[in-house]
N, CA, C and O atoms as CSV, one atom per row, in Angstrom:
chain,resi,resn,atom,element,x,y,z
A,1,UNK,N,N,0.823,-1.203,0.000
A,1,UNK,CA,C,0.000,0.000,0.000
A,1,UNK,C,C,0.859,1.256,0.000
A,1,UNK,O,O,2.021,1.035,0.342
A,2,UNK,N,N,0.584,2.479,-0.290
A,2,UNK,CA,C,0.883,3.539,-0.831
A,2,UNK,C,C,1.033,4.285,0.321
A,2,UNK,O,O,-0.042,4.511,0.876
A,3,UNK,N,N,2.234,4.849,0.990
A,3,UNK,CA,C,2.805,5.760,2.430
A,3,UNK,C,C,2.089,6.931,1.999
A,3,UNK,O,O,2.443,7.264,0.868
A,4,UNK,N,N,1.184,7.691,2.513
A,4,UNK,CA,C,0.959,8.943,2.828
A,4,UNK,C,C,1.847,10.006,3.202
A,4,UNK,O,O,2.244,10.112,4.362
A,5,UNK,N,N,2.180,10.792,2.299
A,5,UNK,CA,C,3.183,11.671,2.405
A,5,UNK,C,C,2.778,12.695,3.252
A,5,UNK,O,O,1.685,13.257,3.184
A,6,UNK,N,N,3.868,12.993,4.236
A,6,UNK,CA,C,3.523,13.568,5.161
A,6,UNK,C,C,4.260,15.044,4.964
A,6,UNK,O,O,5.376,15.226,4.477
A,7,UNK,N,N,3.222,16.183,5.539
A,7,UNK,CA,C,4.102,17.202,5.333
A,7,UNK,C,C,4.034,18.116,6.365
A,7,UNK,O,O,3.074,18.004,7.127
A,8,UNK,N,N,4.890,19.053,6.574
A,8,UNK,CA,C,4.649,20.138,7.783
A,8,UNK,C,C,3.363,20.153,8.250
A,8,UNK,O,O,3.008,19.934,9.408
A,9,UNK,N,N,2.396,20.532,6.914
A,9,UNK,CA,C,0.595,20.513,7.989
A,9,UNK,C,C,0.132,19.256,8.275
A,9,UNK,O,O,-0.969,19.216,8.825
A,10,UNK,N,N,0.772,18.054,8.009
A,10,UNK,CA,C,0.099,17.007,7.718
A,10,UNK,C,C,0.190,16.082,6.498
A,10,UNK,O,O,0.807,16.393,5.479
A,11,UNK,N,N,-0.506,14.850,6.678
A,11,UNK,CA,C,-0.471,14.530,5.138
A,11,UNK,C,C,-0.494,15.159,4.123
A,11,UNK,O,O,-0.824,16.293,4.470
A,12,UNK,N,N,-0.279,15.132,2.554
A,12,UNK,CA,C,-0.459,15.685,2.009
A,12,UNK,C,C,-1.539,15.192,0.960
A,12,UNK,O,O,-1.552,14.172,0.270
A,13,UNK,N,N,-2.502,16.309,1.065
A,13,UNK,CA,C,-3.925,16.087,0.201
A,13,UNK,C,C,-3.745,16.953,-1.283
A,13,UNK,O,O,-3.703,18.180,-1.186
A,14,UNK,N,N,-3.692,16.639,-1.976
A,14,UNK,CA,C,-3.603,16.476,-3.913
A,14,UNK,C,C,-4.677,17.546,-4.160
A,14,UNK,O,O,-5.829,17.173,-3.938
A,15,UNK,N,N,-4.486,18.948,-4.626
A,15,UNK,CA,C,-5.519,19.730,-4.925
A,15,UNK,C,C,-6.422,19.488,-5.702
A,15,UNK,O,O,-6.463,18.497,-6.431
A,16,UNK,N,N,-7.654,20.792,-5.606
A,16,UNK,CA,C,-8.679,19.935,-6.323
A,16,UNK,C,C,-8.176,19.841,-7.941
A,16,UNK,O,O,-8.698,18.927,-8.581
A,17,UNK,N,N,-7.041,20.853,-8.781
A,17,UNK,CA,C,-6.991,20.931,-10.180
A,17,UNK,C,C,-6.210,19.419,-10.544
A,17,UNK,O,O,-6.449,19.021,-11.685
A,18,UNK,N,N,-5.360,18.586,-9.757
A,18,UNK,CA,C,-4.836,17.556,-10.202
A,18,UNK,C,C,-5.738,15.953,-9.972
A,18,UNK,O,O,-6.115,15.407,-8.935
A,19,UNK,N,N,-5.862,15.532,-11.441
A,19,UNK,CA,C,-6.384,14.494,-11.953
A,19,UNK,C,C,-5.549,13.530,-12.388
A,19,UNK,O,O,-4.361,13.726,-12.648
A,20,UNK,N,N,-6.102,12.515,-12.477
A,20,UNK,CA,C,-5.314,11.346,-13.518
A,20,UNK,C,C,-5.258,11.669,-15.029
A,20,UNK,O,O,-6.221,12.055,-15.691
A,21,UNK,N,N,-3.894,11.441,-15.526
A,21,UNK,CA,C,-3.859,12.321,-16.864
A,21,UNK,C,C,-3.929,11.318,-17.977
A,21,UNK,O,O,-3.556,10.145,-17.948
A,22,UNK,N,N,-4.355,11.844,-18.752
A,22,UNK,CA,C,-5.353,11.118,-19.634
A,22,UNK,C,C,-4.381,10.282,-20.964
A,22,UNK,O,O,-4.772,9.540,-21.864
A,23,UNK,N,N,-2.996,10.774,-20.620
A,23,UNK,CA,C,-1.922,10.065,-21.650
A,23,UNK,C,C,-1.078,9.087,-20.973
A,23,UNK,O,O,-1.350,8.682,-19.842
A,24,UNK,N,N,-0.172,8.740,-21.563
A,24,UNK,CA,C,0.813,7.702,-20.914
A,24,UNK,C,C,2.160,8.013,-20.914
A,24,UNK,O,O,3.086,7.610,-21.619
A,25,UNK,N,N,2.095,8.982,-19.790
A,25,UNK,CA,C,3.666,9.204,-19.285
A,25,UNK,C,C,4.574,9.006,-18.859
A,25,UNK,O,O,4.291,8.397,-17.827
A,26,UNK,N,N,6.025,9.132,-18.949
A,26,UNK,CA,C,6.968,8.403,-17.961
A,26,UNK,C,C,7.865,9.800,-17.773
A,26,UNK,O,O,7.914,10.851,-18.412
A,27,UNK,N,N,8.573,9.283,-16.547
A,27,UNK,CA,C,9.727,9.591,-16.102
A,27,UNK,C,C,10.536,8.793,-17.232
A,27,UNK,O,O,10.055,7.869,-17.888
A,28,UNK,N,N,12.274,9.458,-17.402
A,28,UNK,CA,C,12.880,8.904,-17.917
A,28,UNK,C,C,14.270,9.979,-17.664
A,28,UNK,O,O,14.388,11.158,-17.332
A,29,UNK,N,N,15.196,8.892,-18.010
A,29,UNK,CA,C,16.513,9.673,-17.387
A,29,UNK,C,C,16.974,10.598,-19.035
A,29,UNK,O,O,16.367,10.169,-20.016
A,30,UNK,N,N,17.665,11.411,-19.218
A,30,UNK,CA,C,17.786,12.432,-20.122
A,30,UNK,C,C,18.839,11.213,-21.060
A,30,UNK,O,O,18.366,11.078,-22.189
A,31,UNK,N,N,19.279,10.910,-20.985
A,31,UNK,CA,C,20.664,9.926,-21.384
A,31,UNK,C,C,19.371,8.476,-21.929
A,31,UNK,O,O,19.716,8.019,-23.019
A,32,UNK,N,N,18.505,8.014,-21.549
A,32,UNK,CA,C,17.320,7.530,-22.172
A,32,UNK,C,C,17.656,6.008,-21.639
A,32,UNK,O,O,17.138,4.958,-22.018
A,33,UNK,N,N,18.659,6.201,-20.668
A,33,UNK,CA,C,18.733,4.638,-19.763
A,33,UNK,C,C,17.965,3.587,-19.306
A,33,UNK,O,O,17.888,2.360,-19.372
A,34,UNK,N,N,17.193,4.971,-18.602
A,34,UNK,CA,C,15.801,4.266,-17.984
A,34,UNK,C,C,14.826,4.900,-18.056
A,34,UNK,O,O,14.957,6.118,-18.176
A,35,UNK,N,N,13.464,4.306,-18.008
A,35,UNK,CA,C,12.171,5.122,-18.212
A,35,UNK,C,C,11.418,4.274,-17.106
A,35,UNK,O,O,11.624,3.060,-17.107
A,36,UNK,N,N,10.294,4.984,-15.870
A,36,UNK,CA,C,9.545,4.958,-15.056
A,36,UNK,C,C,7.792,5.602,-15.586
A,36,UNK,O,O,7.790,6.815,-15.793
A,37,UNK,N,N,6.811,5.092,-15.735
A,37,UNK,CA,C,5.549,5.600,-15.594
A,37,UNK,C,C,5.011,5.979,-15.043
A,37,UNK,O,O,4.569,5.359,-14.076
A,38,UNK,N,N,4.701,7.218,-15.287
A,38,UNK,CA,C,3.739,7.751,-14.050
A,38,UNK,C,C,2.633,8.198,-14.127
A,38,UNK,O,O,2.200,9.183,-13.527
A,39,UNK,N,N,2.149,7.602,-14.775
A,39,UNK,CA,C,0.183,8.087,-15.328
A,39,UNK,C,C,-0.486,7.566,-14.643
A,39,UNK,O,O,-1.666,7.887,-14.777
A,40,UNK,N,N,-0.144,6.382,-13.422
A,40,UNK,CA,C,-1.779,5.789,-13.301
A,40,UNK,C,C,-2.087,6.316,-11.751
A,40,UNK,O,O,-3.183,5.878,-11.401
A,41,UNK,N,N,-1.606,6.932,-10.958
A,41,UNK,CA,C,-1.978,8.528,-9.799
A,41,UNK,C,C,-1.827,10.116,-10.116
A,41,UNK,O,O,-0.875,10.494,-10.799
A,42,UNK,N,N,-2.498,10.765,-9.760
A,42,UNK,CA,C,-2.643,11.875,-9.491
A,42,UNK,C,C,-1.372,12.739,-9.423
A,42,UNK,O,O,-1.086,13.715,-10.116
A,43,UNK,N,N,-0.733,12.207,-8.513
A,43,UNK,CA,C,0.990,12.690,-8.337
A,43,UNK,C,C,1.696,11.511,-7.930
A,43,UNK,O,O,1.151,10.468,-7.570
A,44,UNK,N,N,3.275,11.773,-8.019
A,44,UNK,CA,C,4.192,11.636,-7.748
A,44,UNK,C,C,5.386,12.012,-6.757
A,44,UNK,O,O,6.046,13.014,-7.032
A,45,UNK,N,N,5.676,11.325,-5.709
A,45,UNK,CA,C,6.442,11.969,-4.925
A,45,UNK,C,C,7.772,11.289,-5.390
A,45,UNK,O,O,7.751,10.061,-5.479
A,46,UNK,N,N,8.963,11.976,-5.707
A,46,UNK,CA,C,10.023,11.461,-6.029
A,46,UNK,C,C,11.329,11.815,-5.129
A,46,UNK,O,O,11.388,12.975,-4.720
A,47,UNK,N,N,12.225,11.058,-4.834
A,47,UNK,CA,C,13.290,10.964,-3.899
A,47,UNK,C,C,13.910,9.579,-3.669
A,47,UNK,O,O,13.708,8.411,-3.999
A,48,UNK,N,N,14.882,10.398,-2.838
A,48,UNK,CA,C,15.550,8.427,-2.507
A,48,UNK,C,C,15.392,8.010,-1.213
A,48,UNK,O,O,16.325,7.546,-0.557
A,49,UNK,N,N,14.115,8.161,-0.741
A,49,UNK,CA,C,13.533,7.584,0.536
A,49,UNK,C,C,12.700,6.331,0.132
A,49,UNK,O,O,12.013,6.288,-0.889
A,50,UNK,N,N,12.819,5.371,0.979
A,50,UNK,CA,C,11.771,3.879,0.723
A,50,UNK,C,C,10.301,4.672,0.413
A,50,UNK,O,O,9.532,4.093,-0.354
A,51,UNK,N,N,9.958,5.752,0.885
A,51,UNK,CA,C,8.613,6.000,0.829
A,51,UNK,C,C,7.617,7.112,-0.228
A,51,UNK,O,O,6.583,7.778,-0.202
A,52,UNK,N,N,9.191,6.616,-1.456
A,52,UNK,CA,C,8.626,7.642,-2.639
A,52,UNK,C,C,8.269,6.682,-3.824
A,52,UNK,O,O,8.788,5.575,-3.963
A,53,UNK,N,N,7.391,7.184,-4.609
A,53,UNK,CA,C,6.704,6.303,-5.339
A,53,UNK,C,C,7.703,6.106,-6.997
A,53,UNK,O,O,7.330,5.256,-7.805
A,54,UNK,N,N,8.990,7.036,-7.307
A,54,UNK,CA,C,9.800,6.886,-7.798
A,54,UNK,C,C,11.124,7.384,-6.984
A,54,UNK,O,O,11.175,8.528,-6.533
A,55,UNK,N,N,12.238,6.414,-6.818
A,55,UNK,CA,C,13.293,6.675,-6.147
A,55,UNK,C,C,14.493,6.905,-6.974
A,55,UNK,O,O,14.783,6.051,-7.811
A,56,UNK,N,N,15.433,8.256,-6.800
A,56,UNK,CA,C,16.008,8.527,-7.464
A,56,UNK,C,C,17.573,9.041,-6.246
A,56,UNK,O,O,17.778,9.837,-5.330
A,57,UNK,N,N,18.472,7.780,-7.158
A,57,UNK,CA,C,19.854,8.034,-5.927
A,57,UNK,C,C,20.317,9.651,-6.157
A,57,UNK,O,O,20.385,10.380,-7.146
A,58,UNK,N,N,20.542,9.784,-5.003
A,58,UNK,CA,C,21.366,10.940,-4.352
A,58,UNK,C,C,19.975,11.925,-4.480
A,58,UNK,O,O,20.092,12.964,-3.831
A,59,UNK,N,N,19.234,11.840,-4.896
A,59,UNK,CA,C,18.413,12.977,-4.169
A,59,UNK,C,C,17.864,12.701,-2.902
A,59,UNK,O,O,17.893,11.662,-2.242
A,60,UNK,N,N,17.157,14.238,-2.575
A,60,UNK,CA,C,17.241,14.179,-0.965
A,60,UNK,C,C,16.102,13.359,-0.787
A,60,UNK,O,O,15.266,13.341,-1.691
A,61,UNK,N,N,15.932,12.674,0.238
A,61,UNK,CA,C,14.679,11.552,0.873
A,61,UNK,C,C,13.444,11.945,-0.087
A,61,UNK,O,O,12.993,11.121,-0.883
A,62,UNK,N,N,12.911,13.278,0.035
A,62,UNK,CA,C,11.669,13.450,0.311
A,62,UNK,C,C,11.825,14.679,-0.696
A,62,UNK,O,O,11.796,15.814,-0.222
A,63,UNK,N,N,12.021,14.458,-2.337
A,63,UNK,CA,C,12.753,15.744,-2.964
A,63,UNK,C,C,11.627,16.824,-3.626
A,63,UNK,O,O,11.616,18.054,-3.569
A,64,UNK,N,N,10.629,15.830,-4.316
A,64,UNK,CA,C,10.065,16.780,-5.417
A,64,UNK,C,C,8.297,15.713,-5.473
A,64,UNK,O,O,8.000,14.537,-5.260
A,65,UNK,N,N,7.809,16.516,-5.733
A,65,UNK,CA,C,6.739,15.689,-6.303
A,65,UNK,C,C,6.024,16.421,-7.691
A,65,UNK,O,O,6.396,17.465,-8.229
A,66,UNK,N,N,5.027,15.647,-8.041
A,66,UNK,CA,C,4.918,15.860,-9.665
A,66,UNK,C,C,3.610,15.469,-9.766
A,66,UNK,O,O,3.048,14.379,-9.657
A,67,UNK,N,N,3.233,16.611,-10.001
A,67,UNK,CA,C,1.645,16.652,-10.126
A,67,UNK,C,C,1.059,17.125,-11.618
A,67,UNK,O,O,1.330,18.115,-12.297
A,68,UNK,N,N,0.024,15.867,-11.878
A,68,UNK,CA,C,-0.728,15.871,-12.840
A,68,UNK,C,C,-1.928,17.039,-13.239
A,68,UNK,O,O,-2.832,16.390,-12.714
A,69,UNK,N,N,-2.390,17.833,-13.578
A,69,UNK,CA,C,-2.731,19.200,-14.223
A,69,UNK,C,C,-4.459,18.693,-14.856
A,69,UNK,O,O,-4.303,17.807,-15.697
A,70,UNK,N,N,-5.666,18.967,-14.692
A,70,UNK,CA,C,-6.457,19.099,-15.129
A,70,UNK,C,C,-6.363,19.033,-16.527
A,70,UNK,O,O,-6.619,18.072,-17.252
A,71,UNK,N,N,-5.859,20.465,-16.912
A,71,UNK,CA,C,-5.343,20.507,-18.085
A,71,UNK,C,C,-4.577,19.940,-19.221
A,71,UNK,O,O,-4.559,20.172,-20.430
A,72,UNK,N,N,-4.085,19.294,-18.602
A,72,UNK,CA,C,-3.135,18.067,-19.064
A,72,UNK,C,C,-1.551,18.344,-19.106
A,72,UNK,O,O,-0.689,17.811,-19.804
A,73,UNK,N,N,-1.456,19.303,-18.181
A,73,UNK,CA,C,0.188,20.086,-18.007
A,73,UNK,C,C,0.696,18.927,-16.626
A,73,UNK,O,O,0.053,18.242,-15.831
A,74,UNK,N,N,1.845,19.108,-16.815
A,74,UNK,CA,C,2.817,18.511,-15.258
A,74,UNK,C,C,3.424,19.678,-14.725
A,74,UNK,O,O,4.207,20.459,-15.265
A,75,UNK,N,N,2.730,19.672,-13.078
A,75,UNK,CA,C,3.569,21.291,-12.384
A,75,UNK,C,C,4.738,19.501,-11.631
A,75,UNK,O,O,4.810,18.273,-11.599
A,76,UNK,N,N,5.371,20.848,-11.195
A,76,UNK,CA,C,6.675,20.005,-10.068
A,76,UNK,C,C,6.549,21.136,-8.990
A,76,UNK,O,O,6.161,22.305,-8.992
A,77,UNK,N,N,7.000,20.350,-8.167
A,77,UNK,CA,C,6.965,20.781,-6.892
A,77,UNK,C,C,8.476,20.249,-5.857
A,77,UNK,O,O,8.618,19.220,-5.196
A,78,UNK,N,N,9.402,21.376,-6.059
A,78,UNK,CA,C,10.696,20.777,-4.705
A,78,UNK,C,C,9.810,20.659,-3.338
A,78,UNK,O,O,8.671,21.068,-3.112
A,79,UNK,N,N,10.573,20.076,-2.650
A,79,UNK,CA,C,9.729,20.066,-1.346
A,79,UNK,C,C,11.168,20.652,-0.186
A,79,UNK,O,O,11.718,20.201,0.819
A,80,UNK,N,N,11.245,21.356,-0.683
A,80,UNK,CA,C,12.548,22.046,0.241
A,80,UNK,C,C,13.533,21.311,0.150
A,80,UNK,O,O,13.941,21.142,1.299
A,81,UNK,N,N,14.188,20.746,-0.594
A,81,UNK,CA,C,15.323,19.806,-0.850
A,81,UNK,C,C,16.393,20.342,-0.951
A,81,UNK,O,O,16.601,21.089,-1.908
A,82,UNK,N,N,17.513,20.070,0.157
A,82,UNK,CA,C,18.730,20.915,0.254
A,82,UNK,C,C,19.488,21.038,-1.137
A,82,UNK,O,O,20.007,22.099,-1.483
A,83,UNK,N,N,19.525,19.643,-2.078
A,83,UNK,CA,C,20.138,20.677,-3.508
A,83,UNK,C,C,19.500,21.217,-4.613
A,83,UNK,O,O,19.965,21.803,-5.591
A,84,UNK,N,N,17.765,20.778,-4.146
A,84,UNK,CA,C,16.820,21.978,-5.011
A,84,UNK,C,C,16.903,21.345,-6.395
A,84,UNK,O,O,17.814,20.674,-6.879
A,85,UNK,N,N,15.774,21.706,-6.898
A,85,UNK,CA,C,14.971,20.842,-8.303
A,85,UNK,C,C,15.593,22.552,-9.220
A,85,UNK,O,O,15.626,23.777,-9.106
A,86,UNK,N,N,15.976,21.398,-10.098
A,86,UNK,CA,C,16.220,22.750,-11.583
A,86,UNK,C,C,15.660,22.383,-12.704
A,86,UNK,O,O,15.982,21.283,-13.152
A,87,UNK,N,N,14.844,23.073,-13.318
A,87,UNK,CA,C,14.646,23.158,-14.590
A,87,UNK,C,C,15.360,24.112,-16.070
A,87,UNK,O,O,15.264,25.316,-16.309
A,88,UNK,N,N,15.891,23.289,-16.665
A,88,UNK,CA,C,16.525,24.454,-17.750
A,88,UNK,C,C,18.007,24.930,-16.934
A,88,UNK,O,O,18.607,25.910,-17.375
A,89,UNK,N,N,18.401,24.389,-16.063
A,89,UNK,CA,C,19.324,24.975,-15.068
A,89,UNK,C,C,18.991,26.479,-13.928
A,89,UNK,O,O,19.841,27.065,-13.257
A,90,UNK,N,N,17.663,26.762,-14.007
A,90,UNK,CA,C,16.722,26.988,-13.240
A,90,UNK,C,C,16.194,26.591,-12.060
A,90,UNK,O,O,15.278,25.774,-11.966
A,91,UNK,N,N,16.846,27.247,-10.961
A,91,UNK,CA,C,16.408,26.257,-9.515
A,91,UNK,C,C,14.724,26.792,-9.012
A,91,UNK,O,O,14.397,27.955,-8.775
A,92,UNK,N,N,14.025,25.831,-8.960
A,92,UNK,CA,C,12.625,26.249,-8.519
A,92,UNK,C,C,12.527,26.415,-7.214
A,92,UNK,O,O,13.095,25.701,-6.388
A,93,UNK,N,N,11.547,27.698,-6.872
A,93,UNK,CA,C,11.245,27.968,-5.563
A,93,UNK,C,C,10.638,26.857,-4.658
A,93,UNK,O,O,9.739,26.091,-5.003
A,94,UNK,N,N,11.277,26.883,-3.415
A,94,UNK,CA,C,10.527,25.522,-2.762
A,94,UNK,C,C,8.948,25.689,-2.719
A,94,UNK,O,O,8.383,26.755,-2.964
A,95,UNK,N,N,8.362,24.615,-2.409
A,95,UNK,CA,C,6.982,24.562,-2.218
A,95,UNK,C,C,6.002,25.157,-3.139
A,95,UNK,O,O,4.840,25.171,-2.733
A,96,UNK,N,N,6.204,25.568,-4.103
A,96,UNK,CA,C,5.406,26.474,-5.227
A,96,UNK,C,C,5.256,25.836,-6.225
A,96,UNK,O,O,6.190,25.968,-7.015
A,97,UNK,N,N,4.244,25.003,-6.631
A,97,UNK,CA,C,4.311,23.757,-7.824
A,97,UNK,C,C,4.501,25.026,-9.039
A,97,UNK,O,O,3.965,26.132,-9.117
A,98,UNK,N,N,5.406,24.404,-9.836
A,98,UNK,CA,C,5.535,25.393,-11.196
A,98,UNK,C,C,5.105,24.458,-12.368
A,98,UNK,O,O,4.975,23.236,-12.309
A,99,UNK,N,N,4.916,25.247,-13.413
A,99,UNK,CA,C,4.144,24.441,-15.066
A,99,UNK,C,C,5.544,23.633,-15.512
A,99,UNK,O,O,6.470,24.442,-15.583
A,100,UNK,N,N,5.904,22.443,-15.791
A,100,UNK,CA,C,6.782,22.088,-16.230
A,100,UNK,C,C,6.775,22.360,-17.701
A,100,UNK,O,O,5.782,21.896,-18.263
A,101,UNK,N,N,7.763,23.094,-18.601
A,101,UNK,CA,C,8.152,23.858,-19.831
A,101,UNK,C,C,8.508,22.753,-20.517
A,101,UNK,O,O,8.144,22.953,-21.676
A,102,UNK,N,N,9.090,21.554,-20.421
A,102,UNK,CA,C,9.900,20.639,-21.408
A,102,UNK,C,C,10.981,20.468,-21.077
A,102,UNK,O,O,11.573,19.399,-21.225
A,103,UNK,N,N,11.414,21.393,-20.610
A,103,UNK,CA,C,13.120,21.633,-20.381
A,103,UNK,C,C,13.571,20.340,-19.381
A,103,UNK,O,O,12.688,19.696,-18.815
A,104,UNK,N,N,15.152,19.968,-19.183
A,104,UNK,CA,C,15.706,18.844,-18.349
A,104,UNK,C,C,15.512,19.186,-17.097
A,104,UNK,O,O,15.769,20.341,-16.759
A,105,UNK,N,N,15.045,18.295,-16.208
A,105,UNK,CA,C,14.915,18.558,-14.766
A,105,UNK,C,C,15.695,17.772,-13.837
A,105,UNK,O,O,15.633,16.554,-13.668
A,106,UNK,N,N,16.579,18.777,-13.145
A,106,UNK,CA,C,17.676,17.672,-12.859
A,106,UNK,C,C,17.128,17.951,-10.940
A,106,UNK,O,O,16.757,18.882,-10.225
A,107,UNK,N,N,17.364,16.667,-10.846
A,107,UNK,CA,C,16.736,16.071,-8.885
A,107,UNK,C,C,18.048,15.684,-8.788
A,107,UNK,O,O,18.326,14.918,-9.710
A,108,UNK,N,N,19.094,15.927,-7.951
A,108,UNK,CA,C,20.124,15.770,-6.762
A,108,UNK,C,C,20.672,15.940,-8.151
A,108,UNK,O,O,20.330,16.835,-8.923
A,109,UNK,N,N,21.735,14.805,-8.447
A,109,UNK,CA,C,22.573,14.181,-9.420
A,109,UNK,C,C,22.322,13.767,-10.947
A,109,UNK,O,O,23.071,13.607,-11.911
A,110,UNK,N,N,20.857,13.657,-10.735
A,110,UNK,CA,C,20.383,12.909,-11.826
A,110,UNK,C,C,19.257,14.003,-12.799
A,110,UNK,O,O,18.271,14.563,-12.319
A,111,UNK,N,N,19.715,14.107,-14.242
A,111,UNK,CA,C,18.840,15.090,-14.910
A,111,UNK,C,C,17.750,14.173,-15.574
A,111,UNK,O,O,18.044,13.071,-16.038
A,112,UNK,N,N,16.687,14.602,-15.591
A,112,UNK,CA,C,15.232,13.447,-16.085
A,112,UNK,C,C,14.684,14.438,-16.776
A,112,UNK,O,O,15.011,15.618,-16.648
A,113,UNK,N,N,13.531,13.870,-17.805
A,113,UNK,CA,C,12.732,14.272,-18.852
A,113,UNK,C,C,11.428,13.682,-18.554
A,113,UNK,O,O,11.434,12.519,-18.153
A,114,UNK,N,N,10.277,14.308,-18.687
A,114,UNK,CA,C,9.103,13.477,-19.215
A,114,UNK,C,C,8.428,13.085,-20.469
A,114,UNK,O,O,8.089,13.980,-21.243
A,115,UNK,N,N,8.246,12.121,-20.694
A,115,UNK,CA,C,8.265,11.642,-22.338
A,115,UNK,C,C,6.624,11.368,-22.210
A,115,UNK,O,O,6.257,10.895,-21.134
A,116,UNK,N,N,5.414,11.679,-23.418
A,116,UNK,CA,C,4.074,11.573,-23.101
A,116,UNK,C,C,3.440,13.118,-23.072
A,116,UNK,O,O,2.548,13.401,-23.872
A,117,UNK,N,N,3.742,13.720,-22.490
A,117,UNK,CA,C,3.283,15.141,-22.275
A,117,UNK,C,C,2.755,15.910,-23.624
A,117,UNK,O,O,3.558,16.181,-24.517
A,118,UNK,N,N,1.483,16.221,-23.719
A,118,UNK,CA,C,1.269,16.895,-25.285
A,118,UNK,C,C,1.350,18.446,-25.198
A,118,UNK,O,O,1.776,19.168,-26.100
A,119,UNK,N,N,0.819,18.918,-23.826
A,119,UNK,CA,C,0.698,20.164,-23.692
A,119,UNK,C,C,2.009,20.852,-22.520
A,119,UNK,O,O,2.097,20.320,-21.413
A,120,UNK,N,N,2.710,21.720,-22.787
A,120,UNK,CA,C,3.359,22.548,-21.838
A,120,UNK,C,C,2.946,23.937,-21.892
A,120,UNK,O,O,3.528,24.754,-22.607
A,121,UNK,N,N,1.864,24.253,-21.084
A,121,UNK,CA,C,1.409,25.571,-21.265
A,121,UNK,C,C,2.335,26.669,-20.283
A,121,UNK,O,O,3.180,26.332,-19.454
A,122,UNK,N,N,1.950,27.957,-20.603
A,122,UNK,CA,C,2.616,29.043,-19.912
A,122,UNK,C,C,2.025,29.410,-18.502
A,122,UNK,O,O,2.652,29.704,-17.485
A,123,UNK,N,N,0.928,29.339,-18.651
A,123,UNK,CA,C,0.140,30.008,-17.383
A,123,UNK,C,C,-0.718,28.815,-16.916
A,123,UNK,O,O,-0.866,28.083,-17.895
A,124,UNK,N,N,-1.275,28.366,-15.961
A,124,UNK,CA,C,-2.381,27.516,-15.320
A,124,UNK,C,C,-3.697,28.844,-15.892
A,124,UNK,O,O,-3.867,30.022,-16.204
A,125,UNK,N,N,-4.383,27.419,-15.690
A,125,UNK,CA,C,-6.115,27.984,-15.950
A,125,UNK,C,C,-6.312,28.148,-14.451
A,125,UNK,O,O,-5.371,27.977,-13.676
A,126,UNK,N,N,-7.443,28.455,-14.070
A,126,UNK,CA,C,-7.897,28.688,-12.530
A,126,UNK,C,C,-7.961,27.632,-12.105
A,126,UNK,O,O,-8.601,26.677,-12.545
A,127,UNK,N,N,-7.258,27.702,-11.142
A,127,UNK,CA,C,-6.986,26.694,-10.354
A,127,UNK,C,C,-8.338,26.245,-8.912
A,127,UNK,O,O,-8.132,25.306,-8.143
């Protein structure tokens, strides 16, 4: 069964704009080594703790999670991770899910892509 991610307020409850997304996506390492799926929940918590639903060495326990978009966009979300989620070589603000652009997203050591994605929009719709 699936660990409830726990966060400063508490578990963490999945807003109302993120759904199950309607394509078939993966994680995948930029170098095209390995590929992980992640379409069939809502989100994704990723790190190299036993209690993330994709584990990725040398990032921090409890690094990023990756949330699926109404819309059909992927935001990311660092979760305060001492070496911080980059996009584009872009370090994202903690706790502030952002629109993922396309660009390489590198977690600790390791730079990843999502492969599946049709839409990368600029702005969220109302959330």
């Amino acid at each position: 069964p699936r660990v409830a991610l726990q966060t400063l307020a508490g578990p963490f409850i999945p807003p109302r704009w993120c759904e199950l997304p309607a394509e078939n996506i993966a994680l995948q390492s930029l170098d095209g080594t390995w590929t992980t799926p992640i379409s069939g929940r809502r989100y994704f918590h990723i790190g190299s703790g036993a209690d993330c639903d994709v584990t990725l060495p040398g990032a921090a326990a409890s690094h990023l999670l990756l949330l699926h978009h109404a819309n059909h966009s992927v935001l990311l979300c660092d979760l305060g991770s001492p070496q911080g989620t980059f996009v584009g070589g872009e370090r994202l603000p903690a706790f502030q899910p952002v629109v993922w652009d396309g660009r390489p997203i590198g977690v600790g050591p390791c730079v990843v892509t999502i492969s599946g994605v049709q839409h990368h929009p600029k702005t969220l719709l109302s959330s």
